[in-house]
N, C-alpha and C positions, 0 to 999 in steps of 0.2 A: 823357344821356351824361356829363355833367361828376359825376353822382353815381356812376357807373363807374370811373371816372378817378380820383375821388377816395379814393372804397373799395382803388383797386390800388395806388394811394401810400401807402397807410395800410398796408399789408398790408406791402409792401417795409419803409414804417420801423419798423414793430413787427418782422417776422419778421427780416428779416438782423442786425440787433444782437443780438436772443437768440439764432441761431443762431452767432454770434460770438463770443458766451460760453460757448459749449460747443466752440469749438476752430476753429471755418469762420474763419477769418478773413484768409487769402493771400488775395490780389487774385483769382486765378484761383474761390476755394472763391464768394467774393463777388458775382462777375458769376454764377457756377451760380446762386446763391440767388434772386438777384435776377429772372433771365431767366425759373427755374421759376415763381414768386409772379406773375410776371407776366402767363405762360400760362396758369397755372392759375386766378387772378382773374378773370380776361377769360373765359375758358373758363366757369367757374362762375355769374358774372352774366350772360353770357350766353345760358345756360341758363334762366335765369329771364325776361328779355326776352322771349326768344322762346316761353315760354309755360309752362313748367316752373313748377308749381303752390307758390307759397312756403310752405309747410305745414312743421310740424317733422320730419316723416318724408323728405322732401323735401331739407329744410337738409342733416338729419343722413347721408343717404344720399351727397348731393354732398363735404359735407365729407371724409368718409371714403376719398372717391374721390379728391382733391386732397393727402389723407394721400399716399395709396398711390399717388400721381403724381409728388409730391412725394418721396417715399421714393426709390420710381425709379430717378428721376435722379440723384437726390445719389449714392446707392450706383452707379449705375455713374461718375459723377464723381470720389467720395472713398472709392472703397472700403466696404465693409460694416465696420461695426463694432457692437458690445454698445449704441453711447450714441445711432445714429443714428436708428432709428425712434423711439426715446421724445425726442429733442432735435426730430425734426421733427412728430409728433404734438402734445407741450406749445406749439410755436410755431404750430402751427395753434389749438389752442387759446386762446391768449394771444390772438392777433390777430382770433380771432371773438370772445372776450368781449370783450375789449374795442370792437371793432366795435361791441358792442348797446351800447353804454356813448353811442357818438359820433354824434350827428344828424349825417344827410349830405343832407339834406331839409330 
């Protein structure tokens, strides 16, 4: 569990700064980000606990869904715009490579 935990605090401080820098950044934009990263983390590793096979088809199948979960939210949050699926796509990005990058084990 504490390697759960620690994957979803990783996920908030990599993802809401990049997503910061692409314009999120009113207190209100910031609790969105934070709340979704946090659903969506927990939601996804959870996934894997309970038995969700950790294969790359797998990763890549969840990830994608966490996009598009992510996406979501923010759009009905901040409005649709041209910069928001590629700003939440890239920081989904960022935060799982770098993820392989950081032993939590």
């Amino acid at each position: 569990m504490r390697q759960i935990a620690l994957a979803c605090l990783l996920t908030v401080l990599i993802e809401t700064p990049f997503l910061a820098l692409w314009g999120y950044r009113g207190g209100r934009d910031l609790a969105v980000i934070i709340c979704a990263n946090v659903l969506t983390n927990l939601l996804l590793n959870l996934s894997f606990l309970l038995g969700l096979p950790y294969t790359p088809g797998w990763i890549a199948a969840l990830e994608l869904t966490v996009v598009a979960a992510e996406y979501g939210i923010y759009a009905r949050a901040f409005g649709r715009s041209k910069k928001l699926l590629p700003a939440t796509f890239l920081a989904n990005c960022l935060s799982f490579g770098l993820g392989l990058l950081i032993p939590l084990g």
